[in-house]
KEFI-181175 format. One line per 8 residues: their letters; for each residue z negated, y, x negated of C-alpha. Coordinates in Angstrom, 1 decimal. Layout:
BEGIN
a> Z,Y,X; ...
//
This chain:
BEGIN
xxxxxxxx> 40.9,-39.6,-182.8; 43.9,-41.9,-182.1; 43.3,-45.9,-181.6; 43.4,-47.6,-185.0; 47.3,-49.8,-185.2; 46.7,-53.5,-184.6; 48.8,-56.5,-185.5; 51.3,-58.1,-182.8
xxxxxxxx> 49.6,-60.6,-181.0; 52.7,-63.0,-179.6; 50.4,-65.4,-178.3; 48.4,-62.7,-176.0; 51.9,-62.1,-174.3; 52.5,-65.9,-174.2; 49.2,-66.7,-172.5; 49.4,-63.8,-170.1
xxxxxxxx> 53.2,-65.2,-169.1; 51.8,-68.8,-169.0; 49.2,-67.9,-166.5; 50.9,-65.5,-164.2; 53.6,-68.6,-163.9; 51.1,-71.5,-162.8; 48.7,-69.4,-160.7; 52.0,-67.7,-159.1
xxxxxxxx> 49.9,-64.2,-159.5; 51.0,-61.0,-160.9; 51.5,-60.7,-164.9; 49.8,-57.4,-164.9; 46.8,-58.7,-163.6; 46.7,-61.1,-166.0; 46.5,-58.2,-169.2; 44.3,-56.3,-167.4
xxxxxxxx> 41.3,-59.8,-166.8; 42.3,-59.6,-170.5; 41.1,-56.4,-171.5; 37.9,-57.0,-169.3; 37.4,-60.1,-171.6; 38.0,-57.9,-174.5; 35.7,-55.3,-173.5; 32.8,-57.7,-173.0
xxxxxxxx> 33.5,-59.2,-175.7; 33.3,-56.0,-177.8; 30.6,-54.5,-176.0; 28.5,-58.0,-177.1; 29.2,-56.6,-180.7; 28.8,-53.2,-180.6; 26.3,-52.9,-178.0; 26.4,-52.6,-173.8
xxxxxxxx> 25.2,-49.6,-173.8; 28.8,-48.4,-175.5; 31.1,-47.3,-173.1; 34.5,-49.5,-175.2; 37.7,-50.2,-173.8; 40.5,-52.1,-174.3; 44.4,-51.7,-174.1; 47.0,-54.6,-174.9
xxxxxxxx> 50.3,-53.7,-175.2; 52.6,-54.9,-172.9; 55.6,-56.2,-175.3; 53.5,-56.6,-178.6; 50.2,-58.0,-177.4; 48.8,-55.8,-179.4; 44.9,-55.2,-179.0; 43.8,-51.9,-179.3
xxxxxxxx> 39.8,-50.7,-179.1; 38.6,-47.1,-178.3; 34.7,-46.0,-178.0; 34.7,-43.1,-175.0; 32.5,-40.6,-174.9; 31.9,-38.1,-172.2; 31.6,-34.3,-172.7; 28.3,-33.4,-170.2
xxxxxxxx> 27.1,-29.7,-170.0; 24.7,-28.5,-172.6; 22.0,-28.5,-170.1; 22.7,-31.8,-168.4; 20.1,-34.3,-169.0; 21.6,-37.5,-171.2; 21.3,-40.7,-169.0; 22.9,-42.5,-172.4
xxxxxxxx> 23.4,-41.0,-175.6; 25.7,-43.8,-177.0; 28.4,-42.6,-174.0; 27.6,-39.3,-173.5; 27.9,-36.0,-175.6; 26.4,-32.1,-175.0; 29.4,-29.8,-175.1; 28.3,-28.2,-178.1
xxxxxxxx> 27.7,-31.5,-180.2; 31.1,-32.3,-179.2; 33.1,-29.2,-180.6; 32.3,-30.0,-183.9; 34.5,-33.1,-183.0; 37.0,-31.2,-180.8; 36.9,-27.6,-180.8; 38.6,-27.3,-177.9
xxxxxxxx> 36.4,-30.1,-176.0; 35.4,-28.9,-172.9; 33.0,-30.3,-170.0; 34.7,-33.4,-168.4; 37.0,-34.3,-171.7; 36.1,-37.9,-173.2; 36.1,-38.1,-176.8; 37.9,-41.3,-177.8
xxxxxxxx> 37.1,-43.1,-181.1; 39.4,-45.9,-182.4; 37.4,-49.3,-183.1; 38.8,-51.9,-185.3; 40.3,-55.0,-183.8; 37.2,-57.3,-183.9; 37.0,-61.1,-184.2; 35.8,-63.1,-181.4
xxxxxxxx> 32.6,-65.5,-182.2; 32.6,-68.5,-180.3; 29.9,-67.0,-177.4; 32.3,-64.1,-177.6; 35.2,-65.9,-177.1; 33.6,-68.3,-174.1; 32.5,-65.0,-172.7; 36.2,-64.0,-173.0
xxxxxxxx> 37.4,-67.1,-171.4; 35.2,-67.1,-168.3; 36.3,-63.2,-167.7; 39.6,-63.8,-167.6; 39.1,-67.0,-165.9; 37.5,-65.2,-163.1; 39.6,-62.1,-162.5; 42.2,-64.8,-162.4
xxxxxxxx> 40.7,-66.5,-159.6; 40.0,-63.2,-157.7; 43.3,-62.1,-158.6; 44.4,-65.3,-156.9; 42.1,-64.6,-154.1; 43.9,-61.2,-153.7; 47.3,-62.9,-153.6; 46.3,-65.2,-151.1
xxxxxxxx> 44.7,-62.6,-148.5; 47.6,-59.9,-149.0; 50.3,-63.0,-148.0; 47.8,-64.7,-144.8; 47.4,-60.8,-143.8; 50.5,-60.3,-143.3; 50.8,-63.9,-140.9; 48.3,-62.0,-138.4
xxxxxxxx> 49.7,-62.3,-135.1; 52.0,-65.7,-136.2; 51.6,-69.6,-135.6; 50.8,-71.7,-138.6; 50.9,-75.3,-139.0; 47.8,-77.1,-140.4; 46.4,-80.4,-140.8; 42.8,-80.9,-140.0
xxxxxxxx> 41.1,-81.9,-143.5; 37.3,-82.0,-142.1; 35.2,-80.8,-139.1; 32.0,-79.2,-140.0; 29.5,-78.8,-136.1; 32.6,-78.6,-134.2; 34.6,-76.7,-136.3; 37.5,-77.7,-137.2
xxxxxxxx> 38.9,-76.8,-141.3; 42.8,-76.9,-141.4; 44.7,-77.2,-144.7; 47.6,-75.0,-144.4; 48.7,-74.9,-147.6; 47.8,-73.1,-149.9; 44.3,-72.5,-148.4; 41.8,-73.3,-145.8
xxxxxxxx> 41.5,-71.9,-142.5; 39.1,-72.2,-139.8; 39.7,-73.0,-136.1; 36.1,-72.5,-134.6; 34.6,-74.3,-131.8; 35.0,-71.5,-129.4; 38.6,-71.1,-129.8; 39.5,-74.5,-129.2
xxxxxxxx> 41.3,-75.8,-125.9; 38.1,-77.6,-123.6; 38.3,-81.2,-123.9; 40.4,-80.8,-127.0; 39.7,-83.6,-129.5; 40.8,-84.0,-133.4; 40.5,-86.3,-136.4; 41.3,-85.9,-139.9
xxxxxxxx> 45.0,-86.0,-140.8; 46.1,-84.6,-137.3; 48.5,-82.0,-137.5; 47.9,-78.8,-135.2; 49.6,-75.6,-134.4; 47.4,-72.6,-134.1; 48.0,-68.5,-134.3; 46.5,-66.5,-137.1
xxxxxxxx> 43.5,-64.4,-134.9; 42.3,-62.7,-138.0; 42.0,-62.7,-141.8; 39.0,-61.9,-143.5; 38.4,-60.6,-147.3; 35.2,-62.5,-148.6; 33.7,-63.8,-151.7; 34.4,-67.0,-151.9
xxxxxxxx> 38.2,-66.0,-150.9; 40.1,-64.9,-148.0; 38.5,-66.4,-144.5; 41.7,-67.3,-141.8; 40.4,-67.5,-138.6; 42.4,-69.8,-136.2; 43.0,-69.4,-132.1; 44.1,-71.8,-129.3
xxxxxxxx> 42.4,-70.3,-126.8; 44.3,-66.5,-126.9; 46.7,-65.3,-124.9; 48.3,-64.4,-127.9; 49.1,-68.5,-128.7; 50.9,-68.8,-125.4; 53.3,-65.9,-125.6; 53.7,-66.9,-129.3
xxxxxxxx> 54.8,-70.4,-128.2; 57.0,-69.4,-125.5; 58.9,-67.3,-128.0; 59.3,-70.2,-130.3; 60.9,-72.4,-126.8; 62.6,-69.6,-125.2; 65.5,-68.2,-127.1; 66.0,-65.3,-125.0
xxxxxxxx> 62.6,-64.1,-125.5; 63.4,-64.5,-129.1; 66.2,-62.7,-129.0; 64.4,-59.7,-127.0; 66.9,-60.3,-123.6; 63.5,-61.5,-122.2; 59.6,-59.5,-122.6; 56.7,-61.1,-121.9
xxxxxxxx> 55.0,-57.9,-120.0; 51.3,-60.1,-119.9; 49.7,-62.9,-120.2; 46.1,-64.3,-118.8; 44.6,-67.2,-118.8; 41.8,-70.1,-118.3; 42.2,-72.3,-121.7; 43.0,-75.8,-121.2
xxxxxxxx> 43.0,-75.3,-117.2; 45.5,-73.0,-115.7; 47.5,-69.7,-117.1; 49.7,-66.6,-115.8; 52.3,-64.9,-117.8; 54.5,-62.0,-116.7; 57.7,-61.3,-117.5; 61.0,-59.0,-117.3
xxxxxxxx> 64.4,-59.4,-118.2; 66.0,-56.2,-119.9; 69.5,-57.3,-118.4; 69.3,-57.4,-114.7; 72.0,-60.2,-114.6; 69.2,-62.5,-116.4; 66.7,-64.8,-114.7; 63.5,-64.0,-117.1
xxxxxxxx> 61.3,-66.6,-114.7; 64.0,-69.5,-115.0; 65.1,-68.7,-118.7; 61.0,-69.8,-119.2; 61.1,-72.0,-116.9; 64.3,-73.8,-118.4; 66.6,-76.5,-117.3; 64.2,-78.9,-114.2
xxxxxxxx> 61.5,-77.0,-116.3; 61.7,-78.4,-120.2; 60.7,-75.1,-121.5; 58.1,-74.3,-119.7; 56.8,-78.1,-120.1; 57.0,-77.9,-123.9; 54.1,-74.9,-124.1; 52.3,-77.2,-121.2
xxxxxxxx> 52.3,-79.9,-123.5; 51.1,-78.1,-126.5; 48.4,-76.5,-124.1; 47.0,-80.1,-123.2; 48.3,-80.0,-119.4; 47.6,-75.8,-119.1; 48.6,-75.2,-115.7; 51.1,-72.2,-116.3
xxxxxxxx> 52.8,-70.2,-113.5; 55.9,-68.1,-114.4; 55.3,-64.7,-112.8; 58.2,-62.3,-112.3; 57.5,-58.8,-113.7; 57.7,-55.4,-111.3; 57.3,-51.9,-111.7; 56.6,-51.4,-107.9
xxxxxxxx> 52.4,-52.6,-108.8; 52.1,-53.6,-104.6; 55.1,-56.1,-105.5; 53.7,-57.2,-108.7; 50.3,-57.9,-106.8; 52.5,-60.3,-104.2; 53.8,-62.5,-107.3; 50.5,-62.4,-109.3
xxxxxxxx> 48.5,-64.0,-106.5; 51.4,-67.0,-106.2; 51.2,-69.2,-104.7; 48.9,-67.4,-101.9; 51.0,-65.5,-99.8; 50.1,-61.6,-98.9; 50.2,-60.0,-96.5; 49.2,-56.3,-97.4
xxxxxxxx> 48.3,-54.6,-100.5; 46.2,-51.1,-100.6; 46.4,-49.0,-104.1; 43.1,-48.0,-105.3; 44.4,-46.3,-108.3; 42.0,-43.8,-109.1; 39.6,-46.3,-109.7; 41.8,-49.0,-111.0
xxxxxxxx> 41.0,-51.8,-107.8; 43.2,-53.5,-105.5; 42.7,-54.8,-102.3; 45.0,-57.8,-101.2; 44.9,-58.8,-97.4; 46.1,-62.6,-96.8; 45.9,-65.2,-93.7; 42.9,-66.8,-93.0
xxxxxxxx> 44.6,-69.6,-94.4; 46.2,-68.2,-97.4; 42.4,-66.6,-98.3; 40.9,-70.3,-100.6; 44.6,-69.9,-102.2; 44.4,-66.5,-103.3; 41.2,-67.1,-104.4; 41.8,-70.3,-106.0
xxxxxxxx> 39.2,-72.7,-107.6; 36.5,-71.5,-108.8; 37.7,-68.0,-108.3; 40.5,-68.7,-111.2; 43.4,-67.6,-108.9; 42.2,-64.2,-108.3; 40.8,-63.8,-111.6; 43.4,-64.5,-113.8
xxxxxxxx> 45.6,-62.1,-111.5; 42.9,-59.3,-112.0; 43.4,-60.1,-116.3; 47.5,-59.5,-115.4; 47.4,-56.3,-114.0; 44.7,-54.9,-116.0; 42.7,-54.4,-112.7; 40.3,-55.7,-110.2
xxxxxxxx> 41.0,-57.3,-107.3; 39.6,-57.6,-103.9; 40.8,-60.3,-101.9; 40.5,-60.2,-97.9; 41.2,-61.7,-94.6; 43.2,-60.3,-91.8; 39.9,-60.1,-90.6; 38.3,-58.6,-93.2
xxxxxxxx> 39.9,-55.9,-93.0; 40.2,-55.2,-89.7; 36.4,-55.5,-89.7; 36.4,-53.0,-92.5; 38.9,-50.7,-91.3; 36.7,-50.4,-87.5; 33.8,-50.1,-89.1; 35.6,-46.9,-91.5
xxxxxxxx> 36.3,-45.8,-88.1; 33.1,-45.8,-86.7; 31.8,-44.3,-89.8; 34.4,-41.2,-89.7; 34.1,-41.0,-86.1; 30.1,-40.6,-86.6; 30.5,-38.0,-89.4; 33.0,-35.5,-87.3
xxxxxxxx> 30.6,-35.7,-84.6; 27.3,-35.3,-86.8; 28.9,-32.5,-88.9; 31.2,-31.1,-86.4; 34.2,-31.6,-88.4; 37.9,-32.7,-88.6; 39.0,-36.2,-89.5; 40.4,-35.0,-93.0
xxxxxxxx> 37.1,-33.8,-94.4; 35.4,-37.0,-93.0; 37.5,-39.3,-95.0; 36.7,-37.5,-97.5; 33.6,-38.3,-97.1; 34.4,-41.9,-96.6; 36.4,-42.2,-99.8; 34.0,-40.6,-102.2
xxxxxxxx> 31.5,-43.6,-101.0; 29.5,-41.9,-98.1; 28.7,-43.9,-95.4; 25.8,-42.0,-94.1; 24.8,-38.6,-92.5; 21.7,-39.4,-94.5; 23.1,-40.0,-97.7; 25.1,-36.7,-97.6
xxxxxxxx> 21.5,-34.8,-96.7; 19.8,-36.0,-99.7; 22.5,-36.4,-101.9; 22.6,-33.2,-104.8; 24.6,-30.7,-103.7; 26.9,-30.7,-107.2; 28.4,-34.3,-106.0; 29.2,-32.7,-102.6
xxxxxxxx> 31.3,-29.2,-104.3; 32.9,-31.7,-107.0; 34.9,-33.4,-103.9; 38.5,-32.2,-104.5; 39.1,-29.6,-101.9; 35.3,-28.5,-101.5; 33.7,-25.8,-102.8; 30.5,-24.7,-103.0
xxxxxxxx> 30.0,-22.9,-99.5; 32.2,-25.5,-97.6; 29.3,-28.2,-99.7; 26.2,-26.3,-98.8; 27.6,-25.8,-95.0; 28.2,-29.9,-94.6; 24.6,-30.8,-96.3; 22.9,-27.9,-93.7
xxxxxxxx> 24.4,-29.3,-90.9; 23.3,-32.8,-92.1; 19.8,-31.7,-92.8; 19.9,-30.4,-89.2; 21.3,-33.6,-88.0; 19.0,-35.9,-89.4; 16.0,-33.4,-88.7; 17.0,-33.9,-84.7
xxxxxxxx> 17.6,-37.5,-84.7; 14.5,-38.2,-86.3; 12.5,-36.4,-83.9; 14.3,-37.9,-80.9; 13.9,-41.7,-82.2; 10.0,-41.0,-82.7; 10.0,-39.2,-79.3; 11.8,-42.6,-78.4
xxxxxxxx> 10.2,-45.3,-80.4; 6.5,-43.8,-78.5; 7.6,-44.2,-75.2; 9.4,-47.5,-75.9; 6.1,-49.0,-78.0; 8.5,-49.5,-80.7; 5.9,-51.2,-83.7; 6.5,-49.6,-87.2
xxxxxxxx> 7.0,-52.8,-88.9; 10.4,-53.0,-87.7; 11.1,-49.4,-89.6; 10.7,-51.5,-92.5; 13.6,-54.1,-92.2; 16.2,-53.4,-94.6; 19.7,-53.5,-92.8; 18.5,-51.4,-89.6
xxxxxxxx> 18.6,-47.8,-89.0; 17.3,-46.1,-85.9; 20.5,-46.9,-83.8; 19.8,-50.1,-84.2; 16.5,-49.9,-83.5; 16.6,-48.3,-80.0; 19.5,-50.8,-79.3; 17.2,-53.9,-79.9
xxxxxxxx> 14.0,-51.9,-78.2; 16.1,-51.0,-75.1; 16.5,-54.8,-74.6; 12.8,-55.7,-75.1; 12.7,-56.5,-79.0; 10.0,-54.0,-80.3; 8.1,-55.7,-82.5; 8.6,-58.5,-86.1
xxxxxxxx> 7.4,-61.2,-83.8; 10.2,-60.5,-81.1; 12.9,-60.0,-83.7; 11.9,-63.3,-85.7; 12.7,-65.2,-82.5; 16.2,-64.5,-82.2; 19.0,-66.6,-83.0; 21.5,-64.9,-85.1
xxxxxxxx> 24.0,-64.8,-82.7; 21.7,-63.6,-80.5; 21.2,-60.4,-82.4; 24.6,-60.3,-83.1; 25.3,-60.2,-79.1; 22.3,-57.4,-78.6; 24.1,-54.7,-80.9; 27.4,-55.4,-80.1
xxxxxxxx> 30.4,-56.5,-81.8; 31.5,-55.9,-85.5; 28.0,-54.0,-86.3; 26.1,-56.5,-88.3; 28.4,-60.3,-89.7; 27.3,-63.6,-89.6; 25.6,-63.3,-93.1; 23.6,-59.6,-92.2
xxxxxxxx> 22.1,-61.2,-89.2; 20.7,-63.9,-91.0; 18.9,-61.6,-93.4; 17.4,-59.2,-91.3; 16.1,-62.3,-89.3; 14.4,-63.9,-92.4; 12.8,-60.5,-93.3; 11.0,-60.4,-89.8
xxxxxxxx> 9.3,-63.5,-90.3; 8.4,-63.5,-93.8; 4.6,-62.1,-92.7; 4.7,-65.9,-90.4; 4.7,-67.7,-94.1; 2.2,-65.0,-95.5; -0.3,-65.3,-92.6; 0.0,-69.4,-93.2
xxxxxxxx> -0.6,-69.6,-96.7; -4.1,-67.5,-95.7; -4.7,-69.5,-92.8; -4.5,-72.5,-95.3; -6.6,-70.5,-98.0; -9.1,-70.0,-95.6; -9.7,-73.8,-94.5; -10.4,-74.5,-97.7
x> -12.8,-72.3,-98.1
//
């Protein structure tokens, strides 16, 4: 059945216009919080249960009301009858109804009571507001990403509530610069972190703290970032305290670092400024990674860089005196450097790594002798993490065949010949450690093995008590250079004469008794 004709309503289109004007929303979704209102207000009359709908008509404002009914399967069971209608029922309306179809029934236009008409009101009111709300979070979405100026209208436990317009946003306690104070009325540039659809309207979260804000603000001070001549490759940094960011000039015949930088450094100085005295250094972007390490860790000069690509680390060797540089204060140096390249670094002495490398050597050279093999296959061994013969005769064979170039007879061979190995020098030290009185306590001490041991024995230290009386460098002396550091020594000492303290506190037990 076709909707019954209804009178022009001018003054529907009139309000509709009205509204969509001083809410700045769309007109259509204006008509269509209308014919919600419409339908409530009709449903009040005719009863909720009816499923009644509205249409206005876009030019006229003409109301039209239909009653739909759906056509269920003769065997479905009725949930409501007032909306719902068997398939056989509904031929005698339709004959060719079939499962699915909606009858449609054409209501006349009905006049509003006043609880109606509040009713009415408040429905449109709301879809207004939510179409509002709609509006707003489709126009801050799309700021994502962007710097927005605000002005700080309250602070609610340390958050701070910007008006930036035509909404609130939030700049929350955690992504504020340290030390960083406001007060109403102060004005403050932030960058849109994230926009959030919610009940009470869209949520706009707010970031000083990012990276993001940085590289936003040096595009706003550096044209030829603007402009694309110059890419910010990365940025890291330590809010309110120091900063890194990396970046490459697509025309070689461009400085990127002193377009940043600017004229006796006003650029640069500008984003400092905003930053509340960020530290920033202006790091030159590479594609060659050693030299990119080099600039990252600037001002400490390196030395040497080793590649540990495979799993993602780096290792940069400096002077002694370059070493507190590199690392920087509290670490931030080195750490902010790591955040640039996406990678861990390792920081070391000349030292250092000579210490490191003889000690590899000592390693490898222990392996080809133990296993009988070449030095290829024994750094192997190194790099996959073995350090031991021991480790490679308990270790499961699968992690031994999965070394690139193994298989699993070349695997089984190396663990046999480490079994055999161990098997020996175990029953030489305890032929050893008989004869020399060694005491089994000093098995026990983490951070010797049997070498050690028989070292330390040989010059008359076989027992806790005899080991607890050396002197670090003492110990250090007994088993030779570059086998234990400073540190290692130190340990293994306290561990002998931890039983001292325990036989003490009984000692002290007993007299009370």
């Amino acid at each position: 059945m076709e909707n019954m004709e209804s009178m022009p309503r001018p003054e529907i289109i009139l309000v509709a216009d009205t509204v969509a004007r001083e809410k700045n929303i769309d007109r259509e979704d204006v008509f269509v919080a209308m014919e919600v209102a419409i339908q409530k207000g009709a449903r009040s009359k005719y009863g909720a249960e009816h499923d009644i709908r509205a249409k206005i008509d876009r030019k006229t404002g003409a109301i039209a009301l239909s009653r739909y009914r759906e056509v269920v399967p003769d065997d479905a069971i009725i949930e409501n009858e007032a909306a719902q209608l068997p398939l056989k029922l509904a031929k005698n309306y339709k004959t060719d109804a079939k499962v699915g179809d909606f009858l449609v029934d054409a209501l006349p236009p009905i006049d509003f009571g006043r609880i109606a008409a509040q009713t009415a009101k408040q429905v449109i009111v709301q879809k207004v507001r939510e179409a509002e709300r709609n509006k707003q979070f489709e126009e801050y979405k799309e700021k994502i990403g962007t710097i927005v100026n605000g002005t700080v209208k309250r602070i609610e436990f340390g958050n701070v509530v910007l008006d930036i317009g035509k909404t609130e946003a939030i700049l929350r306690r955690d992504e504020i610069i340290p030390r960083e104070k406001f007060k109403n009325g102060d004005r403050i540039r932030a960058y849109v972190l994230d926009v959030r659809r919610e009940n009470k309207g869209p949520q706009i979260f707010l970031s000083r703290t990012c990276p993001e804000f940085m590289a936003k603000l040096f595009t706003q001070e550096v044209p030829e970032i603007y402009d694309g001549i110059v890419k910010i490759m990365g940025v890291a940094r330590d809010p309110g305290s120091k900063a890194k960011i990396a970046v490459k000039a697509e025309d070689v015949t461009v400085d990127a670092v002193g377009a940043c930088v600017g004229l006796r450094g006003i650029r640069v100085q500008a984003v400092v400024n905003e930053l509340q005295g960020e530290k920033i250094d202006v790091v030159p972007y590479s594609e060659d990674k050693a030299q990119y390490i080099v600039s990252a860790l600037a001002p400490a000069e390196v030395t040497k860089v080793v590649l540990d690509e495979e799993n993602n680390r780096i290792e940069a060797v400096v002077a002694q005196d370059q070493f507190s540089i590199a690392i920087g204060r509290r670490g931030q140096n080195v750490k902010l450097a790591s955040q640039l390249l996406g990678c861990d670094i390792d920081v070391l002495t000349e030292e250092q790594e000579q210490e490191r490398r003889s000690n590899e050597n000592k390693v490898r050279q222990r392996f080809m002798e133990a296993l009988d093999v070449d030095e290829m296959i024994a750094h192997l061994l190194i790099a996959e993490g073995f350090s031991t013969v021991d480790e490679i005769a308990l270790v499961d064979l699968s992690e031994l065949s999965e070394i690139e170039g193994f298989d699993d007879d070349v695997a089984k061979e190396l663990q046999n010949r480490a079994k055999e190995f161990v098997a020996k020098r175990d029953a030489e030290f305890a032929n050893k450690k008989k004869s020399l009185g060694i005491d089994d306590q000093l098995m026990g001490i983490s951070g010797l093995d049997q070498d050690m041991i028989l070292t330390l024995a040989e010059k008359g230290v076989k027992t806790l008590d005899d080991l607890g009386d050396l002197a670090a460098d003492e110990l250090i002396e007994m088993l030779g250079e570059n086998v234990i550091s400073q540190t290692e020594a130190n340990k293994i000492i306290m561990e002998a004469r931890e039983h001292w303290f325990v036989d003490e506190d009984n000692a002290s037990d007993e007299e009370k008794l």
